[in-house]
LUMVOMAR-774544 format. One line per 4 residues: number of its first residue (from 1); their letters; for each residue x, y, z of N, C-alpha, C. Coordinates in Angstrom, 2 decimals, m for minus. Example, Ala and Ser with C-alpha at 12.3 -4.5 7.8 and 13.67 -1.06 7.14 Angstrom:
<recs>
1 = as = 13.19/m5.69/7.80/12.30/m4.50/7.80/13.20/m3.30/7.80  12.85/m2.25/7.08/13.67/m1.06/7.14/12.90/0.03/7.87 $
</recs>
This chain:
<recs>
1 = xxxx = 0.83/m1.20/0.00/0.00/0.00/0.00/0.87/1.26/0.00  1.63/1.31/0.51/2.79/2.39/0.64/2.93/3.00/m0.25  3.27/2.19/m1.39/4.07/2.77/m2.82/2.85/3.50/m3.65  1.64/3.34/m3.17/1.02/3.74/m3.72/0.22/5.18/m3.22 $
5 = xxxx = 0.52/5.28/m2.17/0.17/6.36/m1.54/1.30/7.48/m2.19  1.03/8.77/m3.15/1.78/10.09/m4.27/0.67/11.08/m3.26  1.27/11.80/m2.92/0.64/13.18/m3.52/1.55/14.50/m4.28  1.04/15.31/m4.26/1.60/16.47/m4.97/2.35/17.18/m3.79 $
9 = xxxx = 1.88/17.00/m3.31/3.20/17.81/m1.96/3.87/16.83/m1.60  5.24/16.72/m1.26/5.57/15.44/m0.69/5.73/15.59/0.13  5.85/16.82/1.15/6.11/17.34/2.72/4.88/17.44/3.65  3.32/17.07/2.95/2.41/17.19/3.78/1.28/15.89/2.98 $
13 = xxxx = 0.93/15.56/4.01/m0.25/14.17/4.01/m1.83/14.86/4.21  m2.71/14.96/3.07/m3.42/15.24/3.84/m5.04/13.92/4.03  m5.77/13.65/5.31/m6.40/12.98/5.39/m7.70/12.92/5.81  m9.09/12.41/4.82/m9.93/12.59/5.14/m10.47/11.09/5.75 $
17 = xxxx = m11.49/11.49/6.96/m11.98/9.97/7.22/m13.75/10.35/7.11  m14.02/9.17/6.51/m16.06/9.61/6.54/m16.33/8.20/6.52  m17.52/7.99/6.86/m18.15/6.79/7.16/m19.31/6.50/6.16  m20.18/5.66/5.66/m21.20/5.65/4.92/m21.91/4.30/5.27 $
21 = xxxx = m23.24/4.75/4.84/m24.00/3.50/5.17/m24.24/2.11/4.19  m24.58/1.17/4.81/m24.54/m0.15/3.92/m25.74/m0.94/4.51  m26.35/m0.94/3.63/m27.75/m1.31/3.67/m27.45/m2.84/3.97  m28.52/m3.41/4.68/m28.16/m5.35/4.73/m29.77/m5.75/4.86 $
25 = xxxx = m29.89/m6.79/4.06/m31.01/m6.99/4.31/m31.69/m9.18/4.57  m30.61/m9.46/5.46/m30.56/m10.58/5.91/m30.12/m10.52/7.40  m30.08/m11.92/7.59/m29.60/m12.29/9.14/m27.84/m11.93/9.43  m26.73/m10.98/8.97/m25.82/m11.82/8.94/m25.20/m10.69/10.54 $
29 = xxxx = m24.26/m10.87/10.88/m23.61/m10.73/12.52/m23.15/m9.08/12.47  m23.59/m8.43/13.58/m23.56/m7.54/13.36/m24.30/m6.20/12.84  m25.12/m6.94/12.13/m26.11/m5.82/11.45/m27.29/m5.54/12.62  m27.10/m4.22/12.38/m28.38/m3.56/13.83/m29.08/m2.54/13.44 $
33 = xxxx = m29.97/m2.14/13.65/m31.06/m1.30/13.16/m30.10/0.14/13.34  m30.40/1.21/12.52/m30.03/2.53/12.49/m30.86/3.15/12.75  m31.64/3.86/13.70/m32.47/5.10/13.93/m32.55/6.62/13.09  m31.17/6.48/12.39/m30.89/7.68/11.73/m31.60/7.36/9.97 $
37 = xxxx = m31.01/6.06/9.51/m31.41/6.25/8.43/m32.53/5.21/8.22  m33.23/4.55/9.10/m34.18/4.18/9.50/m34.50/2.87/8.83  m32.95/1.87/8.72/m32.79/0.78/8.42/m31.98/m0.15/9.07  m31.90/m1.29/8.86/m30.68/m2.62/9.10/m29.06/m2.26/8.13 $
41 = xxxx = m28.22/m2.04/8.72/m27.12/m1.80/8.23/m26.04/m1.81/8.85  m24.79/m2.12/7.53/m23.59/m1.37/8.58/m23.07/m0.66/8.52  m21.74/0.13/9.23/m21.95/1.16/9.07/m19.85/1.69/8.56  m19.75/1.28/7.67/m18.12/1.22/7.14/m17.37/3.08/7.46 $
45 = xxxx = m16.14/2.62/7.67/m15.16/3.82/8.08/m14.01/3.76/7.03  m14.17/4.86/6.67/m13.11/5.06/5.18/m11.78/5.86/5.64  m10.90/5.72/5.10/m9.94/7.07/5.42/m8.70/7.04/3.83  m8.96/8.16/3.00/m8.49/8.68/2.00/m7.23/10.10/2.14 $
49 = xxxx = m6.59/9.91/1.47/m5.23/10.89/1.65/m6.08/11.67/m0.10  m5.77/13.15/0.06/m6.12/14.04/m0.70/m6.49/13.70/m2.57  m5.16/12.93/m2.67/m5.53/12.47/m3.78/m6.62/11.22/m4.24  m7.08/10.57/m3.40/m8.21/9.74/m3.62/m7.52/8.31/m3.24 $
53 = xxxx = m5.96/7.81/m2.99/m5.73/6.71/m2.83/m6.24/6.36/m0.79  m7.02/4.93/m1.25/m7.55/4.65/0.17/m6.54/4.08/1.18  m6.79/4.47/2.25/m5.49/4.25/3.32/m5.80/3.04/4.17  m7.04/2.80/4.12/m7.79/2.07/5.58/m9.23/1.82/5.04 $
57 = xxxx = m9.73/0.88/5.16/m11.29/1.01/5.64/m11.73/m0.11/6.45  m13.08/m0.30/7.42/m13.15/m0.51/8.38/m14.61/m1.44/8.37  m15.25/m2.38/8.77/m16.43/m2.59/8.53/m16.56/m2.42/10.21  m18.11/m1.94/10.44/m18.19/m1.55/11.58/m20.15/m1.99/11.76 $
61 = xxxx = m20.26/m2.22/12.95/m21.64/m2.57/13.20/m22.51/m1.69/13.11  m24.00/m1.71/12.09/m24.79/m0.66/12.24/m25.16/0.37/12.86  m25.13/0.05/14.86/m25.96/1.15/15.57/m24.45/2.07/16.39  m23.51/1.85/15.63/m21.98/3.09/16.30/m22.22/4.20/15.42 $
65 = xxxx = m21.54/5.05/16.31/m21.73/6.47/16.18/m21.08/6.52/14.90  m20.77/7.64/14.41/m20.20/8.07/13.27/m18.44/7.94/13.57  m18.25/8.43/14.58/m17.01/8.72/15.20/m16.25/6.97/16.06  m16.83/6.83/16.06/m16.53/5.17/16.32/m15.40/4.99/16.21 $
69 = xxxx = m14.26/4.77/16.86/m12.91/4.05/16.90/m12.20/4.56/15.73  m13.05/6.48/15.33/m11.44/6.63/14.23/m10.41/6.72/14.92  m10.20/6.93/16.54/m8.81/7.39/16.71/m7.57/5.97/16.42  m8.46/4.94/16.94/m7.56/3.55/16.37/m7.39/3.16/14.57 $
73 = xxxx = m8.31/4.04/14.35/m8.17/4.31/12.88/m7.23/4.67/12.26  m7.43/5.74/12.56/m6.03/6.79/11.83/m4.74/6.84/12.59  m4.65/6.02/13.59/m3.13/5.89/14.27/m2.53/5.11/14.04  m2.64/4.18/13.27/m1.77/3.63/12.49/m1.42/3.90/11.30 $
77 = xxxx = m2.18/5.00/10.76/m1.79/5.51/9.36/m1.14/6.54/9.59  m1.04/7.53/11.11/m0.30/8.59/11.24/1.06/7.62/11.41  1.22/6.91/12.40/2.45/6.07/12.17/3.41/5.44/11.21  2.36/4.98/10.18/3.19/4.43/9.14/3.54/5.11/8.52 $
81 = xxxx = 2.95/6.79/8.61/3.66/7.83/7.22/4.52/9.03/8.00  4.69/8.85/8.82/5.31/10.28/9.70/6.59/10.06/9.75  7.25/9.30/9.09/8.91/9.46/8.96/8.81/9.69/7.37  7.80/9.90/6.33/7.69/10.20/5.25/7.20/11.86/4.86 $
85 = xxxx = 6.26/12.23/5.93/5.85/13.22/5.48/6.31/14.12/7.04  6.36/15.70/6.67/6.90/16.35/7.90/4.91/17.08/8.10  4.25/17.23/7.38/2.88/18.19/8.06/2.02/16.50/7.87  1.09/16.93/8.85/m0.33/15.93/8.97/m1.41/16.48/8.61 $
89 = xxxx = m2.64/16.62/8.39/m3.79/17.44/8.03/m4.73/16.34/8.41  m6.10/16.40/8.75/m6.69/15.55/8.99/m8.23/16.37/8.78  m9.19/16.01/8.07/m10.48/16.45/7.53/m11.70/15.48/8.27  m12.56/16.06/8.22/m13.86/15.80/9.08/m15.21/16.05/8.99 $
93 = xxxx = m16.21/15.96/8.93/m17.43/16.54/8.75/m17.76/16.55/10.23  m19.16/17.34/10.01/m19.42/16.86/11.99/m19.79/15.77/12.49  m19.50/14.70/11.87/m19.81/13.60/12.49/m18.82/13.46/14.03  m17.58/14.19/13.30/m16.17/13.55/13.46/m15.92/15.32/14.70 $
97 = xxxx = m16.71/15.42/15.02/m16.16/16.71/15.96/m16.14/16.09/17.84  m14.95/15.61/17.78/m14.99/14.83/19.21/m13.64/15.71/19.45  m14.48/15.81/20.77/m12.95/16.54/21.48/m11.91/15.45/21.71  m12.28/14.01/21.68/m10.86/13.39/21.38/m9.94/13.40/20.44 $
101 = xxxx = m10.68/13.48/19.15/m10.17/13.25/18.37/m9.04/14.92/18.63  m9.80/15.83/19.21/m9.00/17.04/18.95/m7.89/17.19/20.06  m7.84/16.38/21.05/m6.59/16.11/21.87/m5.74/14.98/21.00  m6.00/13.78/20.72/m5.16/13.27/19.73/m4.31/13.85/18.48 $
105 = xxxx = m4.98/14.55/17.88/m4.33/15.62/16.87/m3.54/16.56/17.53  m3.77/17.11/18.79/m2.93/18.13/19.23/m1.65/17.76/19.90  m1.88/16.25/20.01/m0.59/15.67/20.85/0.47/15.22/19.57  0.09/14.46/18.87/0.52/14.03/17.54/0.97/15.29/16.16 $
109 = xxxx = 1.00/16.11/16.71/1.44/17.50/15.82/0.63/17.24/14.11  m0.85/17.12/13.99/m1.86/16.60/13.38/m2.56/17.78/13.39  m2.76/18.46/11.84/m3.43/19.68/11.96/m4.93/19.33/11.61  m5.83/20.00/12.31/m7.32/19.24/11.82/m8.19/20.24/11.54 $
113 = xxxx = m9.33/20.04/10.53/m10.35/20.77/10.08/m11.55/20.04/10.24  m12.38/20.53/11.07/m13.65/19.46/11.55/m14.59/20.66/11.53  m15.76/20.16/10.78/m16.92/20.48/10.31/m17.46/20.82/12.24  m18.40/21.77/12.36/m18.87/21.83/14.34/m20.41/21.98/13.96 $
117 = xxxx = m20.75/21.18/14.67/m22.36/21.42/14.65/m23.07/22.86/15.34  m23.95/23.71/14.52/m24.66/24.85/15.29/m25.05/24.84/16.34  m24.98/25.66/17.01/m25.78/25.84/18.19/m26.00/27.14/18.65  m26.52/27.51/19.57/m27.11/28.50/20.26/m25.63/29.77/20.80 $
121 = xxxx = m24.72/29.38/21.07/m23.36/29.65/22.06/m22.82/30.11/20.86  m22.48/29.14/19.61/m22.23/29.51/18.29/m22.46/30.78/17.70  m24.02/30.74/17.58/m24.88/31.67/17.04/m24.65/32.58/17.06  m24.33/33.21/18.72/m24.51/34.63/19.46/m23.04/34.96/19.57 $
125 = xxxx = m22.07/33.89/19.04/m20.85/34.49/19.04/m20.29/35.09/17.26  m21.11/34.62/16.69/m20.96/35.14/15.11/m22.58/36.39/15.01  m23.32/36.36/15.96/m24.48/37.22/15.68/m24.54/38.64/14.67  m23.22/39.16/15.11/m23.20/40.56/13.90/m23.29/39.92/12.55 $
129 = xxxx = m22.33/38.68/12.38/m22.56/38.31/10.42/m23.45/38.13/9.85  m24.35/37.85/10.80/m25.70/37.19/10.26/m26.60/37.92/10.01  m26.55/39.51/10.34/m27.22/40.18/10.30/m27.39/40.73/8.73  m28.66/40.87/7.85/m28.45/40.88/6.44/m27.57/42.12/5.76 $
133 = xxxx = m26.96/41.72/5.21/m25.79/43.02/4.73/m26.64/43.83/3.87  m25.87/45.42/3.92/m26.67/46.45/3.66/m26.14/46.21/1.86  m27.18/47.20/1.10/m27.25/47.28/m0.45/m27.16/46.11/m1.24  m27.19/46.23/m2.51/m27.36/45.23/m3.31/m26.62/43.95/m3.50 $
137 = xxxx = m26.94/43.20/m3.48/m25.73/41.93/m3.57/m25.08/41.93/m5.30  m23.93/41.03/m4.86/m22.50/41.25/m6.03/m23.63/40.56/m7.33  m22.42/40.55/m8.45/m23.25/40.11/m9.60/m22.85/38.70/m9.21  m22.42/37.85/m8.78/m22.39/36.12/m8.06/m23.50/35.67/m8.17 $
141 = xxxx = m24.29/37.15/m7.18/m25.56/36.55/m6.39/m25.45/35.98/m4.74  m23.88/35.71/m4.43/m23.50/35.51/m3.28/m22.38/36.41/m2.62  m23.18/36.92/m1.58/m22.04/37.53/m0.50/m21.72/36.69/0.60  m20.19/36.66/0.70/m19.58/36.06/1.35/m18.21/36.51/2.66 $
145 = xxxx = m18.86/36.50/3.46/m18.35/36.61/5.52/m17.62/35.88/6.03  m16.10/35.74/5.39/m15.36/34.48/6.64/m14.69/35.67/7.88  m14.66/34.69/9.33/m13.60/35.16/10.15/m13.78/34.27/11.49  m12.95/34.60/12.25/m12.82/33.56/13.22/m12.91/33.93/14.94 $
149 = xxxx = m12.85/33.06/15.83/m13.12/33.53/16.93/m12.82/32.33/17.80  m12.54/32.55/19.17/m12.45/31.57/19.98/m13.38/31.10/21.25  m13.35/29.88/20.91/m14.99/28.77/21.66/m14.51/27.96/22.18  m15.05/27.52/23.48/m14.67/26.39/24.19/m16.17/25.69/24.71 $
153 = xxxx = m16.39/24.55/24.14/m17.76/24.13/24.17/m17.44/23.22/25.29  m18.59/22.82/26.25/m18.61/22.11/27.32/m18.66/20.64/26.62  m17.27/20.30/28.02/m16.64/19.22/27.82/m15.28/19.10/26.85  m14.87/20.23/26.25/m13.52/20.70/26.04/m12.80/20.93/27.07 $
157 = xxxx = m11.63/20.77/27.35/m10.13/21.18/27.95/m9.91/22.40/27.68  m9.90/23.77/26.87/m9.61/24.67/26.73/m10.87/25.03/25.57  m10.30/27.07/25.10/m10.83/26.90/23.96/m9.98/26.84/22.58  m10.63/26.97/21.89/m9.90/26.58/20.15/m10.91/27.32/19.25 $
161 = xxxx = m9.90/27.57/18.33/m10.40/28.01/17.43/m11.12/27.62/16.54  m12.45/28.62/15.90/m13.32/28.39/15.02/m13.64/29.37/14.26  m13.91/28.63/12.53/m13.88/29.56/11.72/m15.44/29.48/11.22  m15.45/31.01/10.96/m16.80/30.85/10.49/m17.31/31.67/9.42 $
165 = xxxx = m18.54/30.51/8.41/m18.36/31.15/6.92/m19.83/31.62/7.13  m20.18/32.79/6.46/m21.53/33.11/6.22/m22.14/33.34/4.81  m22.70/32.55/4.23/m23.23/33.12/2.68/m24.31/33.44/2.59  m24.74/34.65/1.88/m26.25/35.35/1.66/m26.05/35.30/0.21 $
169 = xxxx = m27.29/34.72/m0.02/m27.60/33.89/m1.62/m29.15/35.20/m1.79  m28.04/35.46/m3.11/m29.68/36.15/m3.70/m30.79/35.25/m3.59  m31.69/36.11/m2.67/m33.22/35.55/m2.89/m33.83/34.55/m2.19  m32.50/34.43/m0.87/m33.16/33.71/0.31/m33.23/34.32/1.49 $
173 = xxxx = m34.00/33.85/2.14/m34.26/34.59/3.77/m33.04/34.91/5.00  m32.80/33.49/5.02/m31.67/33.41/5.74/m30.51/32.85/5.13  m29.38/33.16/5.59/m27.79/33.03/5.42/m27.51/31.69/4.96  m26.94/31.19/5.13/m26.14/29.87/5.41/m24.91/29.81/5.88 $
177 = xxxx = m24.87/29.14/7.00/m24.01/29.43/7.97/m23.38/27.96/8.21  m21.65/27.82/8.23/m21.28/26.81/8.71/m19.74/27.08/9.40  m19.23/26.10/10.69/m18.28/26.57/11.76/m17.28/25.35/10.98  m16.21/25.55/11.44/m14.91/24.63/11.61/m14.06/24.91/12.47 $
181 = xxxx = m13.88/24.05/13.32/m12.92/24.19/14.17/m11.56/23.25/13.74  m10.82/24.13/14.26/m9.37/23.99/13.68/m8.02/24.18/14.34  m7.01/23.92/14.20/m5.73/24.25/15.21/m4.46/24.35/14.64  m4.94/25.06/13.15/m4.19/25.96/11.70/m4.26/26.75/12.08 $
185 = xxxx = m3.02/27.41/11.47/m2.62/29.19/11.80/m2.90/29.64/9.98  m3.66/28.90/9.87/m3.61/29.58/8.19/m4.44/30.91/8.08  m5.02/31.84/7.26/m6.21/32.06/7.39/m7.37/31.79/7.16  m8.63/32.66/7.93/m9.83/32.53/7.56/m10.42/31.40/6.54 $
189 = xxxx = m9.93/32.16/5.05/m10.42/31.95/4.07/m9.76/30.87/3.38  m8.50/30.57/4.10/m7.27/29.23/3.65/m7.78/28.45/4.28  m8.63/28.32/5.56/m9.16/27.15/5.98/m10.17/26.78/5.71  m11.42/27.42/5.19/m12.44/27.25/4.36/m11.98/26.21/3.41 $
193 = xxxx = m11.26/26.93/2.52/m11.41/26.02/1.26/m10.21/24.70/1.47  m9.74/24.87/2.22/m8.82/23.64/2.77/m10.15/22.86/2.95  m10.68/22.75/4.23/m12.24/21.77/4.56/m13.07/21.47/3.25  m13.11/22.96/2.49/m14.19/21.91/1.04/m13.35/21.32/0.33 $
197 = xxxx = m12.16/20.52/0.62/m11.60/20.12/m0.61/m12.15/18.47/m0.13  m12.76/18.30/1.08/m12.87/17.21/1.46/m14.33/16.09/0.71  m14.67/17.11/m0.09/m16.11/16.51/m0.85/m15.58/15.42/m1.86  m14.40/15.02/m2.17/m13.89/14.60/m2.81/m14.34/12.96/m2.74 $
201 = xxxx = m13.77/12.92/m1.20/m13.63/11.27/m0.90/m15.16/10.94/m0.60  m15.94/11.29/m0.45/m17.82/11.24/m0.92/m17.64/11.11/m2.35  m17.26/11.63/m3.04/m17.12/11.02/m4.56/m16.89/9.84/m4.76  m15.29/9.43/m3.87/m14.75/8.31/m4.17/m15.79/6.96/m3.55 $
205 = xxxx = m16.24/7.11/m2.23/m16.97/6.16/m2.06/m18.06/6.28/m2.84  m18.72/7.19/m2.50/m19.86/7.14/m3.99/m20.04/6.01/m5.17  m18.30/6.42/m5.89/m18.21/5.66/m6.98/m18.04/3.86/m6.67  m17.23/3.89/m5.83/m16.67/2.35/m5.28/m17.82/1.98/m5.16 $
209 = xxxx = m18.92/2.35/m4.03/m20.29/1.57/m3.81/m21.22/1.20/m5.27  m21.14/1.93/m6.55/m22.00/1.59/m7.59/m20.77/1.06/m8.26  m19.69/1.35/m8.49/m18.97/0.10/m9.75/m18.45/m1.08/m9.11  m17.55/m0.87/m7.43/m16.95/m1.99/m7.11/m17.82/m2.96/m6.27 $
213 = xxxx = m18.67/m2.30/m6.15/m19.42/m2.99/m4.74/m18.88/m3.30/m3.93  m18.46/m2.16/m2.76/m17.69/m2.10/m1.74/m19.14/m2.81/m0.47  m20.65/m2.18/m1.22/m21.69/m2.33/m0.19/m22.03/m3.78/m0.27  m21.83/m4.64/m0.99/m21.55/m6.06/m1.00/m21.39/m6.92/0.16 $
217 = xxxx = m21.80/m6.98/0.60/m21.53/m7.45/2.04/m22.67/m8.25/2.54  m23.07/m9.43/1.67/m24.09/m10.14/2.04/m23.84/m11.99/3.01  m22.35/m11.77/3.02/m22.44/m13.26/3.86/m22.38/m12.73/5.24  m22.72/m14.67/5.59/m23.08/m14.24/7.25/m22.30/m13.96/8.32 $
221 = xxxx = m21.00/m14.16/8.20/m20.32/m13.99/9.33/m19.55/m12.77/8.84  m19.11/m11.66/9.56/m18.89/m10.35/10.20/m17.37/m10.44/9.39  m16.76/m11.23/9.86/m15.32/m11.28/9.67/m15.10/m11.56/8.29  m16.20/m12.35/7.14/m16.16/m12.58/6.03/m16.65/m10.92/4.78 $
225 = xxxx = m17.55/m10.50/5.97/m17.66/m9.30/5.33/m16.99/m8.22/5.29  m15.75/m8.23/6.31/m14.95/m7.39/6.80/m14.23/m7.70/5.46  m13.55/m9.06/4.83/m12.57/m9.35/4.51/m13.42/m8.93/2.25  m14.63/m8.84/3.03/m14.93/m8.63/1.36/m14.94/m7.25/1.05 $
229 = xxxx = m14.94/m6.54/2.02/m14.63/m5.14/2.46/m13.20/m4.60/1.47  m12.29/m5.42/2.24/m10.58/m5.09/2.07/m10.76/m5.76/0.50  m10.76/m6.45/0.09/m10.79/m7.33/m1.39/m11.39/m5.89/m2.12  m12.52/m5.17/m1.82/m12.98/m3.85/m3.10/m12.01/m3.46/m2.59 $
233 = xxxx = m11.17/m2.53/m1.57/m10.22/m2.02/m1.80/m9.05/m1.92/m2.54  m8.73/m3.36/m2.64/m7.71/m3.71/m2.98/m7.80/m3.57/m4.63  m9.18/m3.95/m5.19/m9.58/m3.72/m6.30/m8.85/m2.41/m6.82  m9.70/m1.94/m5.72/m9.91/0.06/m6.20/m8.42/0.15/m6.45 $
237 = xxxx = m7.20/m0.14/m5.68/m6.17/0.46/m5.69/m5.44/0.58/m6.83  m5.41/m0.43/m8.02/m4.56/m0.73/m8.78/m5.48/0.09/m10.31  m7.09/0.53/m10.21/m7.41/1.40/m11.24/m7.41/2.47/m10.74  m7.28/2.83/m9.53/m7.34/4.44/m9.02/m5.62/4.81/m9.89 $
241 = xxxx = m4.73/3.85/m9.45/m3.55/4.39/m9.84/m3.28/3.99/m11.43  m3.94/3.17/m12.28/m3.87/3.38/m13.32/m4.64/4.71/m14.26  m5.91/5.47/m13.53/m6.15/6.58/m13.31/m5.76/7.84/m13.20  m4.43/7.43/m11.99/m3.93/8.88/m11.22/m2.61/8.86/m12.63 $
245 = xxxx = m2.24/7.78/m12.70/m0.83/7.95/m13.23/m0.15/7.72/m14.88  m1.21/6.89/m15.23/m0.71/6.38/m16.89/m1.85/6.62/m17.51  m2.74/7.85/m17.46/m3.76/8.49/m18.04/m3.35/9.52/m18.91  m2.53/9.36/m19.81/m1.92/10.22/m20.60/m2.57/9.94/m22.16 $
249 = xxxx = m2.78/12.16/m22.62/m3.26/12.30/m23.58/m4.80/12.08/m23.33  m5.25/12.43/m22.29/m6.34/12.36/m22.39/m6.83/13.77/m21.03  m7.63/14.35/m21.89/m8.27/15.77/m20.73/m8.85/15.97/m20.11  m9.74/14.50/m19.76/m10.40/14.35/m18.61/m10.35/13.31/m17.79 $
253 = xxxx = m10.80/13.22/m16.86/m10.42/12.60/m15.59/m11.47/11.28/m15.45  m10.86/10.54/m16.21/m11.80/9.17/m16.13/m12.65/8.66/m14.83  m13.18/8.09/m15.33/m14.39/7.26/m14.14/m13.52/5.82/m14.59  m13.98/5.20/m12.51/m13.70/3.95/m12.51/m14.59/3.07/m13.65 $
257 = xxxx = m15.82/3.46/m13.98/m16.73/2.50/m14.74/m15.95/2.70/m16.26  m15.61/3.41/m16.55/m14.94/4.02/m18.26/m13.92/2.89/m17.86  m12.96/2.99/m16.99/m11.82/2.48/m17.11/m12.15/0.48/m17.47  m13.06/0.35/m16.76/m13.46/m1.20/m16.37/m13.46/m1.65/m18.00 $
261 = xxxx = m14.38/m0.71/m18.70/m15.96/m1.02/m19.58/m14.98/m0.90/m20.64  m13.51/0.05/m21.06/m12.69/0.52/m22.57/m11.81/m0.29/m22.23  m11.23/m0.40/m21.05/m9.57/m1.01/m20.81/m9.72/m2.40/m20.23  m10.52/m2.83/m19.21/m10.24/m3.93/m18.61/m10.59/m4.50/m19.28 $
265 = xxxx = m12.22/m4.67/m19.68/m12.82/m6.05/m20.20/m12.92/m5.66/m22.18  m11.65/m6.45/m22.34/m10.95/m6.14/m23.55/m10.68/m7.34/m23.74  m10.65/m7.72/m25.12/m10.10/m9.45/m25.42/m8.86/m8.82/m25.81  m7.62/m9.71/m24.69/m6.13/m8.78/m25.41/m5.39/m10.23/m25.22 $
269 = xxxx = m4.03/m10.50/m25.84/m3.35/m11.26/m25.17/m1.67/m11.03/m25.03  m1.49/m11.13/m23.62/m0.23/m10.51/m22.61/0.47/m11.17/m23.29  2.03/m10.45/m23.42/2.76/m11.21/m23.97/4.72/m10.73/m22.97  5.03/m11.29/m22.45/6.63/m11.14/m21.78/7.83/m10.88/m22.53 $
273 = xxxx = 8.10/m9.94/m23.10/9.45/m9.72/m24.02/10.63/m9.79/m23.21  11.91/m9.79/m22.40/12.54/m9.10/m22.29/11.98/m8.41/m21.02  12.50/m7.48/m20.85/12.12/m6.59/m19.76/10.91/m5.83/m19.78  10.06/m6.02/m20.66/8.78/m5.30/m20.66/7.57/m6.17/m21.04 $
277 = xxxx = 6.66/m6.10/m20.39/5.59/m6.72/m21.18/4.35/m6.07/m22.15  4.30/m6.94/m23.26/3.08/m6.35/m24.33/1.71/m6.71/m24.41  0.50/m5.86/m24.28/m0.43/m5.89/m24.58/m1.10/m5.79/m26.20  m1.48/m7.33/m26.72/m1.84/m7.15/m27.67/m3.35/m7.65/m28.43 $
281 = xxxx = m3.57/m6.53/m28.71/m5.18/m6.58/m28.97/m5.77/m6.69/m30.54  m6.49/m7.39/m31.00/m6.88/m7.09/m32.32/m6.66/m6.10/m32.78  m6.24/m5.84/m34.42/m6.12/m4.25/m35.71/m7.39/m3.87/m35.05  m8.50/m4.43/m35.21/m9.47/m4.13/m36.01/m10.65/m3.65/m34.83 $
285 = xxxx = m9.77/m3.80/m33.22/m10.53/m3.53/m32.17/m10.44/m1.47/m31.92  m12.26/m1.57/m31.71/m12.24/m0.50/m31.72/m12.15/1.07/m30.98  m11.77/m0.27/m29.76/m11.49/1.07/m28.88/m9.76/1.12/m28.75  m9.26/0.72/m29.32/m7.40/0.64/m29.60/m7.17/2.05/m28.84 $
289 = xxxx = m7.63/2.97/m29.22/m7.14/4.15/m29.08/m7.20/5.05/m27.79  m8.10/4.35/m27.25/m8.75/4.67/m25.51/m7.00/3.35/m24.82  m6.82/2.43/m25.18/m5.56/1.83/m24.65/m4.48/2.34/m24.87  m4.09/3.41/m26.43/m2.76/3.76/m26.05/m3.22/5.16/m25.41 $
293 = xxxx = m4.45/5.37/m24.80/m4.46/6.71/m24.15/m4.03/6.50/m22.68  m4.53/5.34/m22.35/m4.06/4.64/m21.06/m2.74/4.30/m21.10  m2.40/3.54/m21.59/m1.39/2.82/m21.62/0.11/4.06/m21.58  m0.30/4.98/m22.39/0.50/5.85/m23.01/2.12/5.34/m24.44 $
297 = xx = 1.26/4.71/m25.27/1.75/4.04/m26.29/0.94/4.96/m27.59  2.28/4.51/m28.45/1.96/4.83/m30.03/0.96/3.96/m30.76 $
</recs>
């Protein structure tokens, strides 16, 4: 897994963890009713580094929190890469706003951006932004309020910082308002868009659950589903990086299903020269040209 973990910075890691649901609809171990999404399921823990390669994932029993055992999660992935990379980053939605997790990051020199749920304490400490701004709005249609302030919510150790965005959208009543708390010295507006870069890995599972069937998970014992779990991963890994890396001559950013449907399921036959091996496919096949786009051949 190592070798496969690139990013574009090589001095900073950055990592998102999100969880998603997996519908089950048999007897098998583990599966427990969800109150939230108002089914039998379980409930899987992902964790993705910026560029989309997967680091970890987790099968986990339907009725756990969202936050469920990431800190045993991601501590072995801060371990295995911290003589590789000198910054940590770590991304969150509010599922993931545990003041543990935010003493773990602060001990581990782990910079974090976690989505904070509204509240009342919140509210009245951003109250001037919210108030509707005077004259006409930009030609966008959106005016936009970042800045920051310091909160210490009960059951924190201290306070910490939180950033907060306000958008007034032509032609609605109220704002839209969302917090992040954080323990970056970047600014305001550098930590904003640092946190939305995290919509990404919702893509990636997204995609895995409809092409690889990561949600697959229909035998009965726990440990078999765990292990069919790691098997889509393992899948994913070797077209994500034929994706990230030998996608040349081509200007857009393929889908796992393109890659499966032009490149994989191809009548070709492998051939061992020497130090290289050849892929060779019928004259007369007609997607030839989608393979030397991949491949990056004449």
């Amino acid at each position: 897994m190592d070798a496969l973990v690139k990013t574009r910075d090589k001095h900073q890691l950055l990592i998102d963890v999100d969880s998603t649901e997996d519908p089950a609809h048999g007897g098998q171990e583990c599966v427990t009713y969800n109150g939230h999404f108002g089914k039998n399921r379980f409930h899987p823990l992902f964790c993705f580094n910026s560029d989309g390669d997967c680091l970890g994932a987790r099968l986990r029993p339907g009725s756990v929190h969202y936050a469920d055992g990431v800190l045993y999660f991601i501590d072995p992935v801060v371990k295995r890469y911290r003589a590789k990379f000198k910054l940590f980053l770590l991304r969150g939605d509010a599922a993931f706003a545990d003041p543990e997790v935010y003493k773990y990051c602060e001990g581990e020199k782990v910079t974090y951006f976690t989505r904070l749920p509204r509240n009342e304490i919140l509210k009245k400490l951003s109250w001037p932004a919210l108030l509707r701004p005077v004259g006409r709005p930009p030609k966008s249609g959106v005016k936009v309020n970042v800045f920051d302030f310091r909160y210490q919510a009960k059951g924190w150790d201290k306070p910490r910082r939180v950033v907060c965005k306000v958008e007034w959208h032509a032609g609605e009543l109220f704002p839209r308002v969302g917090y992040i708390v954080t323990n970056s010295t970047l600014s305001s507006g550098q930590v904003v868009k640092t946190y939305n870069g995290r919509g990404e890995v919702e893509n990636r599972i997204k995609e895995d659950k409809n092409i690889l069937r990561w949600d697959k998970t229909s035998c009965h014992r726990f440990a078999a589903n765990q292990a069919r779990l790691k098997m889509g991963v393992l899948a994913y890994k070797p077209l994500h990086l034929m994706r990230k890396f030998y996608s040349k001559g081509e200007e857009v950013k393929r889908s796992m299903e393109w890659l499966i449907r032009r490149v994989i399921k191809a009548a070709a036959r492998v051939a061992y020269h020497g130090r290289r091996w050849r892929v060779h496919v019928a004259s007369a096949f007609p997607l030839a040209h989608h393979h030397r786009a991949v491949l990056g051949t004449t």
